[in-house]
PDB file with SEQRES, HELIX, SHEET and CRYST1 records, atoms N, CA, C and O in Angstrom:
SEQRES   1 A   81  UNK UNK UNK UNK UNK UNK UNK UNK UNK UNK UNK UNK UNK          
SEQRES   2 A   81  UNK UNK UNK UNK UNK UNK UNK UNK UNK UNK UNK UNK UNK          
SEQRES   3 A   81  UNK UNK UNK UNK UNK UNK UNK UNK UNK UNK UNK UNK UNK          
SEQRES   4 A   81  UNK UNK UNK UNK UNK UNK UNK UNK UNK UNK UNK UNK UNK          
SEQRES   5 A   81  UNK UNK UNK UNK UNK UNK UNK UNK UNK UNK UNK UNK UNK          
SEQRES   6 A   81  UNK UNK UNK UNK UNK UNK UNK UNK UNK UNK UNK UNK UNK          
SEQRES   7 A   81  UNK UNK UNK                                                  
HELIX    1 AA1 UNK A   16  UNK A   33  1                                  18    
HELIX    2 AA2 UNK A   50  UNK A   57  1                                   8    
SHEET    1 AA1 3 UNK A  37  UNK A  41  0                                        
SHEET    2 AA1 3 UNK A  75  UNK A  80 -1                                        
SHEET    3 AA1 3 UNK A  63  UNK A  68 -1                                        
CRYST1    1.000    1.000    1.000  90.00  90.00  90.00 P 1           1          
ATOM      1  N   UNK A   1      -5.065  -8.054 -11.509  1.00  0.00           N  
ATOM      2  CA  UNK A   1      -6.180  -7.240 -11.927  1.00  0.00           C  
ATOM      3  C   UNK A   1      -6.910  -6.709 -10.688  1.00  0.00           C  
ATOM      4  O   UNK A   1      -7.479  -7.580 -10.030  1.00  0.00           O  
ATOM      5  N   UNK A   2      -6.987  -5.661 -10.318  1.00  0.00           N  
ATOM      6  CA  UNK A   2      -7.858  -5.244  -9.308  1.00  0.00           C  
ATOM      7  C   UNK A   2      -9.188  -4.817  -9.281  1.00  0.00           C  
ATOM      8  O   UNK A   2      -9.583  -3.989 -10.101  1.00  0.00           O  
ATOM      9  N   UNK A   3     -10.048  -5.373  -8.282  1.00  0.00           N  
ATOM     10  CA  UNK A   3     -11.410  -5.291  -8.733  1.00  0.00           C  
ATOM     11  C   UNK A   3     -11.560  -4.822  -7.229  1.00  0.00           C  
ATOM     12  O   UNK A   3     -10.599  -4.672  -6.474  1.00  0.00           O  
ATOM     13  N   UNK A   4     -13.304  -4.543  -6.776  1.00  0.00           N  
ATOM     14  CA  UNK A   4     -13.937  -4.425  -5.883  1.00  0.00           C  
ATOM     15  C   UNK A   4     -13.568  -5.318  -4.615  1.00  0.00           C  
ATOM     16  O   UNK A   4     -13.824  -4.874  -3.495  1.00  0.00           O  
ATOM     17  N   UNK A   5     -12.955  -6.602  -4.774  1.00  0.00           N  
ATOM     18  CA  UNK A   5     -12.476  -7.274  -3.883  1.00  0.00           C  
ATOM     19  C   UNK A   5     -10.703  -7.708  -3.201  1.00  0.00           C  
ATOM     20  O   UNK A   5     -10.103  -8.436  -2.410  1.00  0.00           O  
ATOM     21  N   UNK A   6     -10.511  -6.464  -4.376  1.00  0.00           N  
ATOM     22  CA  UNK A   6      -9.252  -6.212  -4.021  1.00  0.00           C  
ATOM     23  C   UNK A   6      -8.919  -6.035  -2.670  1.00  0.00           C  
ATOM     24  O   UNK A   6      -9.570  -5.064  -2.286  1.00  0.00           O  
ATOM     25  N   UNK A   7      -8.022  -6.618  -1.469  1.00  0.00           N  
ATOM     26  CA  UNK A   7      -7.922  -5.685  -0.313  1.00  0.00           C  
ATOM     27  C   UNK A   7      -7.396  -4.547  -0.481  1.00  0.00           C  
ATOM     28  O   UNK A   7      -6.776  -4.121  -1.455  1.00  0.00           O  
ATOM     29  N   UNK A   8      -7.696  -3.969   0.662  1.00  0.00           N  
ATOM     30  CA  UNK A   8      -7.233  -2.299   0.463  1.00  0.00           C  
ATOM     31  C   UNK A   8      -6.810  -1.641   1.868  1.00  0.00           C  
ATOM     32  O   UNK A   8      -7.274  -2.404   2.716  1.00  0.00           O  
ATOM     33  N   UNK A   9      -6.311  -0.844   2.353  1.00  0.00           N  
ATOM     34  CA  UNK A   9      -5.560  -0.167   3.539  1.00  0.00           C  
ATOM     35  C   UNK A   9      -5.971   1.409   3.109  1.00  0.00           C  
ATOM     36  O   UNK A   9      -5.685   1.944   2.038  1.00  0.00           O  
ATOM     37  N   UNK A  10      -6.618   1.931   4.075  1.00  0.00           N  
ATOM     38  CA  UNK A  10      -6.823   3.226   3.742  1.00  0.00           C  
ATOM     39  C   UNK A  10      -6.219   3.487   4.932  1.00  0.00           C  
ATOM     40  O   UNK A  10      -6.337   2.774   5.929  1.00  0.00           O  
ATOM     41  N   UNK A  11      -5.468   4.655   4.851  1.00  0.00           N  
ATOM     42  CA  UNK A  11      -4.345   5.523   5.605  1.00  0.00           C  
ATOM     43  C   UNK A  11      -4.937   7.130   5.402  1.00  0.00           C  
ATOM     44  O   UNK A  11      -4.113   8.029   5.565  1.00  0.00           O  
ATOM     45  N   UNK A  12      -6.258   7.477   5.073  1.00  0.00           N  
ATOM     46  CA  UNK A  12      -6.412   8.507   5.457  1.00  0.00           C  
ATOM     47  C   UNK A  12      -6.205   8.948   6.914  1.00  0.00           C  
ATOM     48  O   UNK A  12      -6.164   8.107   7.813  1.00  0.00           O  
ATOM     49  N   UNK A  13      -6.077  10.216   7.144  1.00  0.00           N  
ATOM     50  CA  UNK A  13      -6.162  10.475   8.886  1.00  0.00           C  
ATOM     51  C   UNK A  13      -5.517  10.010   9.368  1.00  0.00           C  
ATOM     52  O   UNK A  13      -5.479  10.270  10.571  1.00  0.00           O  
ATOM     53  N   UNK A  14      -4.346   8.796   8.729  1.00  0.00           N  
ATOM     54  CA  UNK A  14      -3.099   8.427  10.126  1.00  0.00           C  
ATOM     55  C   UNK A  14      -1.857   9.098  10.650  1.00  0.00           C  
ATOM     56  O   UNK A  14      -1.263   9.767   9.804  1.00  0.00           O  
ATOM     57  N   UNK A  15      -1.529   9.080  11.402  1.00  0.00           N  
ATOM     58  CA  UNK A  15      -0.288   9.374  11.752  1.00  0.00           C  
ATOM     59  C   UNK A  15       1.411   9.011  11.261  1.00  0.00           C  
ATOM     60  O   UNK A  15       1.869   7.875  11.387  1.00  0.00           O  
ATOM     61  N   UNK A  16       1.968   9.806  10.873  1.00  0.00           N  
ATOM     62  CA  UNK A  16       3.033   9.152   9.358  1.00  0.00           C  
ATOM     63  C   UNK A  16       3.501   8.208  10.507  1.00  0.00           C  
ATOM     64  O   UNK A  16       3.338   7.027  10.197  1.00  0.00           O  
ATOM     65  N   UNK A  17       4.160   8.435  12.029  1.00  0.00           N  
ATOM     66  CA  UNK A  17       4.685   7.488  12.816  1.00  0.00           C  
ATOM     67  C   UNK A  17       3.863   5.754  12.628  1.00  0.00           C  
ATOM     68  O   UNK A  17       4.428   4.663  12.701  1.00  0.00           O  
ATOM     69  N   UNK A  18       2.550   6.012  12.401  1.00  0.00           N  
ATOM     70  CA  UNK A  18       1.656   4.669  11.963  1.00  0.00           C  
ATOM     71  C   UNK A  18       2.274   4.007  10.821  1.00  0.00           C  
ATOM     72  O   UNK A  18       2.656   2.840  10.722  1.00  0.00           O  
ATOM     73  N   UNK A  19       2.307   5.086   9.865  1.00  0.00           N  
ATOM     74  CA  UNK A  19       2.613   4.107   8.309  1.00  0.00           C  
ATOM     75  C   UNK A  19       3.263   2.707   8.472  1.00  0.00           C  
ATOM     76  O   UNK A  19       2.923   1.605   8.041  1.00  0.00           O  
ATOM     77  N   UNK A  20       4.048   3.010   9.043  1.00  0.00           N  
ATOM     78  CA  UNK A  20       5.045   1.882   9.073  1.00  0.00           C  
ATOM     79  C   UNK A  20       4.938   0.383   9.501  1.00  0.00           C  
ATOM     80  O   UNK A  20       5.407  -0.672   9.076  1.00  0.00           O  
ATOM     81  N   UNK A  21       3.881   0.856  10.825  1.00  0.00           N  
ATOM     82  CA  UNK A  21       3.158  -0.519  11.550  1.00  0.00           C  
ATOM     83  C   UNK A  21       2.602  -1.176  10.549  1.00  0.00           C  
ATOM     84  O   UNK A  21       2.960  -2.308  10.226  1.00  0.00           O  
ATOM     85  N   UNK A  22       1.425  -0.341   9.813  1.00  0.00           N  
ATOM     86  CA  UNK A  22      -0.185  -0.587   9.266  1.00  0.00           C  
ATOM     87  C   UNK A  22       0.457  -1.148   7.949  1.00  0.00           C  
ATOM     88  O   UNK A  22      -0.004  -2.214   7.541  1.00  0.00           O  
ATOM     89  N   UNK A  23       1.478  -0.550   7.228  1.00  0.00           N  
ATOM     90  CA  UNK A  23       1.334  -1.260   5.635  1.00  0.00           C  
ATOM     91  C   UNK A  23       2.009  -2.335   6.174  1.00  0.00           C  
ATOM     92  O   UNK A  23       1.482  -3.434   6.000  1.00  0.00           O  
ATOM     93  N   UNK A  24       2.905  -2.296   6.703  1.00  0.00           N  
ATOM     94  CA  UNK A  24       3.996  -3.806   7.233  1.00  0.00           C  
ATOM     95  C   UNK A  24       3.281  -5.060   7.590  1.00  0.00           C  
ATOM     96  O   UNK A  24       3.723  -6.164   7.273  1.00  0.00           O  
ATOM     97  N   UNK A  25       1.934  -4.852   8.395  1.00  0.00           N  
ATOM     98  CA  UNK A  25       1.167  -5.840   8.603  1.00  0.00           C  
ATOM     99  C   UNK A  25      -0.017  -6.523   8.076  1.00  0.00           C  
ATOM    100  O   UNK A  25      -0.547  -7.581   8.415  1.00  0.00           O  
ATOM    101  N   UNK A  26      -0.437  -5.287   6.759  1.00  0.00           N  
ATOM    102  CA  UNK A  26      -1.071  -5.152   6.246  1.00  0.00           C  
ATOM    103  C   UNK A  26      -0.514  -6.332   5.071  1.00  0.00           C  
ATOM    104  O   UNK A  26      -1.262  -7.209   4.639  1.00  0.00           O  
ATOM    105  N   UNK A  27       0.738  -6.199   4.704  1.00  0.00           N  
ATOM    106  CA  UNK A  27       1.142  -6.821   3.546  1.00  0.00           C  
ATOM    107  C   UNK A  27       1.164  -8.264   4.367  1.00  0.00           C  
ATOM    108  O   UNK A  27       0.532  -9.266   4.034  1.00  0.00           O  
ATOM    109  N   UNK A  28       1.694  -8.185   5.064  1.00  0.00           N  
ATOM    110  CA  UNK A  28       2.222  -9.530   5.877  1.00  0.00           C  
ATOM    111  C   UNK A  28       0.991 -10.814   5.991  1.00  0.00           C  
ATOM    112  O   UNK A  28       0.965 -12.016   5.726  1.00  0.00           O  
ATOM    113  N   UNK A  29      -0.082  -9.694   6.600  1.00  0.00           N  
ATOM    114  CA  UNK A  29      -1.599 -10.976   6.654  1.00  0.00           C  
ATOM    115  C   UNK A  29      -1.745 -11.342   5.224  1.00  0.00           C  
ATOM    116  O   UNK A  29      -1.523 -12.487   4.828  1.00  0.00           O  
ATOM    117  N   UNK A  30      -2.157 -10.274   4.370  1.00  0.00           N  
ATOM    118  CA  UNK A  30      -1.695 -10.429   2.526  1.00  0.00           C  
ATOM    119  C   UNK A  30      -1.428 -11.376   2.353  1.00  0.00           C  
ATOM    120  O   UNK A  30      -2.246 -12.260   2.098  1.00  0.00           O  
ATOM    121  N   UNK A  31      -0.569 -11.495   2.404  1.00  0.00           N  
ATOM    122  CA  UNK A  31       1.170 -12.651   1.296  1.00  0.00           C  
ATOM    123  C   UNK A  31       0.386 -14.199   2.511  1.00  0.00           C  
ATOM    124  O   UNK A  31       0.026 -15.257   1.996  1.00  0.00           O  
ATOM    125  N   UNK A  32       0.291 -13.960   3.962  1.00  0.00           N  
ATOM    126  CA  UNK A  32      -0.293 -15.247   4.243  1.00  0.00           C  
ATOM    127  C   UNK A  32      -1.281 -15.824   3.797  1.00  0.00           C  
ATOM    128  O   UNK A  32      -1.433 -17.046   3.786  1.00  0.00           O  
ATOM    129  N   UNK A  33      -2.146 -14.905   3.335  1.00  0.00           N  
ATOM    130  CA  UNK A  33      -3.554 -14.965   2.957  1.00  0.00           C  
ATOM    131  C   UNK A  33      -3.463 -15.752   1.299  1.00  0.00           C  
ATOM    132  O   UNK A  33      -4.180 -16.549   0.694  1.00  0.00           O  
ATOM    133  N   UNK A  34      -2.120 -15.002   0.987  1.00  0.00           N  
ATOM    134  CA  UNK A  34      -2.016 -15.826  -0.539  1.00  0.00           C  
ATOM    135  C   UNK A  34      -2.469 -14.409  -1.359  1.00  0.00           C  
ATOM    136  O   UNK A  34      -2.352 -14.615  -2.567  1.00  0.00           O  
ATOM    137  N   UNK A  35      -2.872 -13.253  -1.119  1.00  0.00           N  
ATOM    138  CA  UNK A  35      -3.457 -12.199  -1.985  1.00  0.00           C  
ATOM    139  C   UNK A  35      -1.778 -11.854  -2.705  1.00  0.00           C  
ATOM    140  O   UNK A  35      -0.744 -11.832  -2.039  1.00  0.00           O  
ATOM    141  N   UNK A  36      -1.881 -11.586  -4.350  1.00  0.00           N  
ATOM    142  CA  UNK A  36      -0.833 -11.223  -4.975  1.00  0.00           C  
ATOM    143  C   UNK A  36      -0.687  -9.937  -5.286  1.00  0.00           C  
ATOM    144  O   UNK A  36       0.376  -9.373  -5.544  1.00  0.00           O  
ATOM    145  N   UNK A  37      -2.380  -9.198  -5.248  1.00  0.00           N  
ATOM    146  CA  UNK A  37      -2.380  -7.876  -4.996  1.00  0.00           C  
ATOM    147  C   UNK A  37      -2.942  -7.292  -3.972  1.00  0.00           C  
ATOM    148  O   UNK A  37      -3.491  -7.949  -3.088  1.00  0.00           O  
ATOM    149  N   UNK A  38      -2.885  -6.182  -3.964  1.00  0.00           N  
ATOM    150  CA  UNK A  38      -3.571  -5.072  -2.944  1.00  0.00           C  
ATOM    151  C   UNK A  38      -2.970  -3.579  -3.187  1.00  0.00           C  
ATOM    152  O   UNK A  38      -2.009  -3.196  -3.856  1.00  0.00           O  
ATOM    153  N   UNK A  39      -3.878  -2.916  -2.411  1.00  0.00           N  
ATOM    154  CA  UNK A  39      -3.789  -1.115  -2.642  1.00  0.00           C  
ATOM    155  C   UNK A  39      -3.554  -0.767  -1.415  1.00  0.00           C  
ATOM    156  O   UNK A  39      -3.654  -1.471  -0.410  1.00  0.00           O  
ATOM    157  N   UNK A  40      -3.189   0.507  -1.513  1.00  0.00           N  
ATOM    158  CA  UNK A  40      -3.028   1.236  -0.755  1.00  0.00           C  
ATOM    159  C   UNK A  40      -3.580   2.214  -0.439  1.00  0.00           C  
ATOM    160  O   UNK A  40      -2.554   2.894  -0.476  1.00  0.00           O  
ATOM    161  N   UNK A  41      -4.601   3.170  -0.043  1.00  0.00           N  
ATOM    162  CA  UNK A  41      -4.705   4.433  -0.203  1.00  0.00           C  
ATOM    163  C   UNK A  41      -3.923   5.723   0.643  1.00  0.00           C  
ATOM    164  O   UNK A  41      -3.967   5.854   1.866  1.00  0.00           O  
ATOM    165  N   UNK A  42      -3.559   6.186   0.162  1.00  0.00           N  
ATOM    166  CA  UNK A  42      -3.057   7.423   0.896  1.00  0.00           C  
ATOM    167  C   UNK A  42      -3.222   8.766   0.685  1.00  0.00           C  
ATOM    168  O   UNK A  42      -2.980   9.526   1.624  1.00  0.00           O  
ATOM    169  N   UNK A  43      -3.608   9.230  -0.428  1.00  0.00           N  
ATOM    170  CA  UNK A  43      -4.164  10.019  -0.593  1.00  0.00           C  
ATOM    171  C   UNK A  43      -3.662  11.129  -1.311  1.00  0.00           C  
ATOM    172  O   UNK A  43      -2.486  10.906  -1.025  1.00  0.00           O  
ATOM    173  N   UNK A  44      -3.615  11.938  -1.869  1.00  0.00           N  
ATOM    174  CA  UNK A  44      -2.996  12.665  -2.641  1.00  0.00           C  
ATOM    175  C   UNK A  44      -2.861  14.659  -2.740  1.00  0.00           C  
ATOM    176  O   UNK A  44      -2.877  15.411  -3.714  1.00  0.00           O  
ATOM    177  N   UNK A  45      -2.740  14.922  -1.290  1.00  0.00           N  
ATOM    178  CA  UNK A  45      -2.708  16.170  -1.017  1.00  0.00           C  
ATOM    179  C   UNK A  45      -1.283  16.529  -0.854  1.00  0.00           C  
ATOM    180  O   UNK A  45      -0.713  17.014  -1.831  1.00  0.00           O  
ATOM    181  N   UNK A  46      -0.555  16.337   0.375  1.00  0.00           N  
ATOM    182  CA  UNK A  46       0.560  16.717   0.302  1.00  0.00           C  
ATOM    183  C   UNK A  46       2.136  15.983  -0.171  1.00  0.00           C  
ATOM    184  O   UNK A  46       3.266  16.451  -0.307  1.00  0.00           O  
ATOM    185  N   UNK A  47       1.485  14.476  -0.346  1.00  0.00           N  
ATOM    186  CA  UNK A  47       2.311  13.437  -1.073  1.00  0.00           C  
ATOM    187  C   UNK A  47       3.492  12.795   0.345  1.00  0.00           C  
ATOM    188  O   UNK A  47       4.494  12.095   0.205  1.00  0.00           O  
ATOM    189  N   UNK A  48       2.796  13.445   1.843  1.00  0.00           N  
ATOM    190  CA  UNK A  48       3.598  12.772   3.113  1.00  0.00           C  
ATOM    191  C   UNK A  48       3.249  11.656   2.590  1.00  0.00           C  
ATOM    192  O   UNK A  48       3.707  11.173   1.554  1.00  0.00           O  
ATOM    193  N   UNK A  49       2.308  11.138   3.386  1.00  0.00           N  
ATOM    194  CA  UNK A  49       2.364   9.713   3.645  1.00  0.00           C  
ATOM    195  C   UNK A  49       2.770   8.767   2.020  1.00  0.00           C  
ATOM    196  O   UNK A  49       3.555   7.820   1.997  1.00  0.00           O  
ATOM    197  N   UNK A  50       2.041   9.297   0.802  1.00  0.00           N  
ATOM    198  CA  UNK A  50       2.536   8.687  -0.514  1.00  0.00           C  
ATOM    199  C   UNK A  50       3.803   8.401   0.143  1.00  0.00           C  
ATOM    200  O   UNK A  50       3.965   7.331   0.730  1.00  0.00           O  
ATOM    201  N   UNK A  51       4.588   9.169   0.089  1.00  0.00           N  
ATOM    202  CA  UNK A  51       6.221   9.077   0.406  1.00  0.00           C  
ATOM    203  C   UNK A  51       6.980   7.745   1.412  1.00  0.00           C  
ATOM    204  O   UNK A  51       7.855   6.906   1.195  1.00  0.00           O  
ATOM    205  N   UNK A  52       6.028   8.130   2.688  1.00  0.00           N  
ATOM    206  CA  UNK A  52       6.378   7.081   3.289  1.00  0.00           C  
ATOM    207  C   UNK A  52       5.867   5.431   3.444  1.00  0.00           C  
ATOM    208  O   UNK A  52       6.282   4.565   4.215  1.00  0.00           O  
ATOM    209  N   UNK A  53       4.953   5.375   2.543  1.00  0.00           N  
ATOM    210  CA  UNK A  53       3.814   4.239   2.145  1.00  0.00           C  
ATOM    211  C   UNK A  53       5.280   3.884   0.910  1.00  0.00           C  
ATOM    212  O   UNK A  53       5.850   2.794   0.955  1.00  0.00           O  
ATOM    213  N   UNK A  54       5.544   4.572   0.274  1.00  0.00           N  
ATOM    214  CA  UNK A  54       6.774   4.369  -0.445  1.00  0.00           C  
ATOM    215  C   UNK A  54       7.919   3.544  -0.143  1.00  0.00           C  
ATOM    216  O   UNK A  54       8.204   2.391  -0.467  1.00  0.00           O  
ATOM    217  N   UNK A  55       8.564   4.501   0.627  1.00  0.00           N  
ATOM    218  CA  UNK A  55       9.499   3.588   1.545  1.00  0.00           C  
ATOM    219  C   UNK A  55       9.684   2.919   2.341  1.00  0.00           C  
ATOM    220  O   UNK A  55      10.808   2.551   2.680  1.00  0.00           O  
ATOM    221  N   UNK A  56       8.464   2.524   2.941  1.00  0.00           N  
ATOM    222  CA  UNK A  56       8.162   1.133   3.648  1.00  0.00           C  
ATOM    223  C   UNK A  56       7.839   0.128   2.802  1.00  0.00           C  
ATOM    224  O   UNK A  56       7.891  -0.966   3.365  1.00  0.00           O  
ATOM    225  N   UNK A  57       7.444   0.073   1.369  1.00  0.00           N  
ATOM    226  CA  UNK A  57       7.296  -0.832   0.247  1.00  0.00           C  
ATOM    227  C   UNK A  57       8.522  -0.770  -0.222  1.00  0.00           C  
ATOM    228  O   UNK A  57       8.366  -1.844  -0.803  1.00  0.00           O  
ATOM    229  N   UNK A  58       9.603  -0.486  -0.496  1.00  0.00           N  
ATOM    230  CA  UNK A  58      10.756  -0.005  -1.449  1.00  0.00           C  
ATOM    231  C   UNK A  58      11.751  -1.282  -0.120  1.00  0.00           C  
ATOM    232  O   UNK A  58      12.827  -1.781  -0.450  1.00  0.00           O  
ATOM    233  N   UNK A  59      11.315  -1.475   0.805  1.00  0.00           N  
ATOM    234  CA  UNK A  59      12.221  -2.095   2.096  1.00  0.00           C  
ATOM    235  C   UNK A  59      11.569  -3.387   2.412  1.00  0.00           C  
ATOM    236  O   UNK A  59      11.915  -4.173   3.294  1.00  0.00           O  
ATOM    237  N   UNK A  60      10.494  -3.521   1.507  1.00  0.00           N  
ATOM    238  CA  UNK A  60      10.057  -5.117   1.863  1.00  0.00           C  
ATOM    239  C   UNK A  60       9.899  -5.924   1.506  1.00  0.00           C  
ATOM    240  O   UNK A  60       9.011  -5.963   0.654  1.00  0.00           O  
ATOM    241  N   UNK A  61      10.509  -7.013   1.803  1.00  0.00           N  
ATOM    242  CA  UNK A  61      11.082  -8.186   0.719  1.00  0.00           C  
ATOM    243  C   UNK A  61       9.833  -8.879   0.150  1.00  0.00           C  
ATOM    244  O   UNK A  61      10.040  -9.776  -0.668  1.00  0.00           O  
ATOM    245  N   UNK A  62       8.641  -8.599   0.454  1.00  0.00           N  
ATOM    246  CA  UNK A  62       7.843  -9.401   0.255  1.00  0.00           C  
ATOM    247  C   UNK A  62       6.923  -8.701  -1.271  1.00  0.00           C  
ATOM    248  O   UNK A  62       6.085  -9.165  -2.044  1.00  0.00           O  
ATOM    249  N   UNK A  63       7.635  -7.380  -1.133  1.00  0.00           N  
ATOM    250  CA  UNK A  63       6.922  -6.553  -2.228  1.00  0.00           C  
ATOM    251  C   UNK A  63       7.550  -6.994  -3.749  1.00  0.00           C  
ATOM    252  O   UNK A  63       8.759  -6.978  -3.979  1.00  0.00           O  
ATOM    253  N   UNK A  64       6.654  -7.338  -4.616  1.00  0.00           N  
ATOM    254  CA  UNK A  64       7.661  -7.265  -5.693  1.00  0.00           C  
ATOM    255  C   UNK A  64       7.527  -6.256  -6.580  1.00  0.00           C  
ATOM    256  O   UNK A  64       8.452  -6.055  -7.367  1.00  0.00           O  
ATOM    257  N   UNK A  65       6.703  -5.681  -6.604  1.00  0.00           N  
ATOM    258  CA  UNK A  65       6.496  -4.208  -7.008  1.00  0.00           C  
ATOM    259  C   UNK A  65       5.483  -3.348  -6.441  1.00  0.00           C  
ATOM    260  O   UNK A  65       4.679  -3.819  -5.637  1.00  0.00           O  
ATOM    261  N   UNK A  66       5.433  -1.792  -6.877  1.00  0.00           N  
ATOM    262  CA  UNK A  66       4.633  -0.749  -7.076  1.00  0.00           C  
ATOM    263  C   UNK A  66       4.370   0.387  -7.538  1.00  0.00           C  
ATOM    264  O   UNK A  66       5.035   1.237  -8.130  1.00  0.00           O  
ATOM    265  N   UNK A  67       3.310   0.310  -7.199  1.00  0.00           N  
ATOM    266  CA  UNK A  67       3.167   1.962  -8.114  1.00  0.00           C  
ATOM    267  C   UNK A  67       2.107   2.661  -8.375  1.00  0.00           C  
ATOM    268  O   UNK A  67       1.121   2.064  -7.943  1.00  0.00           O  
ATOM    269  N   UNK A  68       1.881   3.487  -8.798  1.00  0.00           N  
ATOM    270  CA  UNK A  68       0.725   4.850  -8.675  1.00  0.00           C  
ATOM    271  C   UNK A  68      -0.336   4.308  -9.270  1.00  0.00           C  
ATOM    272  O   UNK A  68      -0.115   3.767 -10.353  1.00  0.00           O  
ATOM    273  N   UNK A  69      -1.426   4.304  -8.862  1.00  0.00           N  
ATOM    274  CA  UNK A  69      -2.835   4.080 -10.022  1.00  0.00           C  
ATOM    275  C   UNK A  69      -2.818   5.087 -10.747  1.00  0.00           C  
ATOM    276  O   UNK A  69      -2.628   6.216 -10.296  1.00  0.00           O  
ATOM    277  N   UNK A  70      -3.017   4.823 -12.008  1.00  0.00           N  
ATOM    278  CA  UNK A  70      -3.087   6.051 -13.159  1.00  0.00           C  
ATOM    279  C   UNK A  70      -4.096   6.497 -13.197  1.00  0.00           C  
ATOM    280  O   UNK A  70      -4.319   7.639 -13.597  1.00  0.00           O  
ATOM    281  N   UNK A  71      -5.181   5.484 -12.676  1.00  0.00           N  
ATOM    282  CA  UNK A  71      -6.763   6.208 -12.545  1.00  0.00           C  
ATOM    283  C   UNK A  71      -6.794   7.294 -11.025  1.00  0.00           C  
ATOM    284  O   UNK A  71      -7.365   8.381 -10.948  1.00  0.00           O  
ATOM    285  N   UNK A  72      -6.233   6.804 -10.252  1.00  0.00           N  
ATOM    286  CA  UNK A  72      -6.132   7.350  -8.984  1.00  0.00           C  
ATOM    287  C   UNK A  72      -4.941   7.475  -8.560  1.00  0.00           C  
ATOM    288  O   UNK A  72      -4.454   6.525  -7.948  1.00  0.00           O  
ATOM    289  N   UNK A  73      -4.315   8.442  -8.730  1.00  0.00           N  
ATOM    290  CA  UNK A  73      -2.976   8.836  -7.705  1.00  0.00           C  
ATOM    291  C   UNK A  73      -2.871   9.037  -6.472  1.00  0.00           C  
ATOM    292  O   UNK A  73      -1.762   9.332  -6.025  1.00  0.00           O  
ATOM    293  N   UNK A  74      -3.796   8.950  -5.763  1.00  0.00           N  
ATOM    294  CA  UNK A  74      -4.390   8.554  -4.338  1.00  0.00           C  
ATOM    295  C   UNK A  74      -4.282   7.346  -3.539  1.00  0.00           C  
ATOM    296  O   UNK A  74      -4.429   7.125  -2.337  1.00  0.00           O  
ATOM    297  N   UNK A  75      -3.891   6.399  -4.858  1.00  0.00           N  
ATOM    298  CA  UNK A  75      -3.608   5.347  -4.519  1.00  0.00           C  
ATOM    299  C   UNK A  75      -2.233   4.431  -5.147  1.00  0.00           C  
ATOM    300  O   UNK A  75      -1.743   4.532  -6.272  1.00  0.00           O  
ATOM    301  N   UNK A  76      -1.842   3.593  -4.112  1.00  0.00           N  
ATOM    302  CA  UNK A  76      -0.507   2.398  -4.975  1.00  0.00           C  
ATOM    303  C   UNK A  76      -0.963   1.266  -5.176  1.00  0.00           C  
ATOM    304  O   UNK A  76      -1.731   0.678  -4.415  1.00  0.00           O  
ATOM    305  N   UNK A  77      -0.600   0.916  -6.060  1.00  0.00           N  
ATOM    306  CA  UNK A  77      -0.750  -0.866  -6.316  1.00  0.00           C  
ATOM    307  C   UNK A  77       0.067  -1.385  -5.878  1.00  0.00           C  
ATOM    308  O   UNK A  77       1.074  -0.680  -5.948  1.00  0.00           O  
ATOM    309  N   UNK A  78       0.323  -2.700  -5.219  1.00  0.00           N  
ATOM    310  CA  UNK A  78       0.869  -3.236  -4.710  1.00  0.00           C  
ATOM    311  C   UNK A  78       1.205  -4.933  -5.325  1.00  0.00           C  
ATOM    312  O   UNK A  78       0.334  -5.803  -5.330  1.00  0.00           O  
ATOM    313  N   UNK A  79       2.312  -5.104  -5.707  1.00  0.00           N  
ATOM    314  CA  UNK A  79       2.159  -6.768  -6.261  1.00  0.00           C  
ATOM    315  C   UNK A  79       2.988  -7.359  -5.248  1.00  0.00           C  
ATOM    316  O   UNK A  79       3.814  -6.555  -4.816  1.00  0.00           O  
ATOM    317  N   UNK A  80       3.062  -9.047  -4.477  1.00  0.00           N  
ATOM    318  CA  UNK A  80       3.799  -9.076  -3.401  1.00  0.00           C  
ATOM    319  C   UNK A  80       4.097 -10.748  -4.413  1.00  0.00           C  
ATOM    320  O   UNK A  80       3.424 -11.464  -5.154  1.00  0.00           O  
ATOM    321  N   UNK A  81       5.118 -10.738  -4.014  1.00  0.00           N  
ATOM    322  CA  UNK A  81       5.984 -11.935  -4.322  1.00  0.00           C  
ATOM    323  C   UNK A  81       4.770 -13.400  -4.690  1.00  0.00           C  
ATOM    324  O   UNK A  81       5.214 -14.513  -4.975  1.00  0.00           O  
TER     325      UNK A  81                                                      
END                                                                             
C-alpha cells in the first residue's frame, strides 16, 4: 500500500546515463532496509527515462514487480522480493 512514507526516487532533471546508478542503489538500500515497496518518479513527458527506469527494473533480481501508477503515470511502483 503506498502512503506518504513510501520511499521515493525522483529522477526529474537526470541524466538517462544516471538512471542506471540511482534506481540500482536506490532499490538495493530498499530491500536492505526491508522496504517491500517504493516509487519511482520519472516523469511523464517524453517516456525516456520511463523507458529506462524500465529496463533497469525488468534486469533486477531483486524486483518482483512493476508498474505504472494509474493515478500518476509519472510514476512506477515498485514491489521488491
Amino acid at each position: 500500500m503506498i502512503t506518504h512514507k513510501t520511499p521515493r526516487l525522483d529522477l526529474h532533471g537526470e541524466e538517462r546515463a544516471l538512471v542506471y546508478a540511482l534506481v540500482a542503489e536506490f532499490i538495493n538500500d530498499n530491500y536492505k532496509l526491508g522496504n517491500k515497496e517504493i516509487v519511482i518518479i520519472h516523469g511523464k513527458s517524453t517516456n525516456i527515462l520511463t523507458k529506462e527506469v524500465h529496463n533497469v527494473l525488468r534486469d533486477n533480481k531483486l524486483v518482483k514487480k512493476y508498474y505504472l501508477n494509474n493515478w500518476n503515470i509519472g510514476e512506477t511502483i515498485v514491489e521488491l522480493i
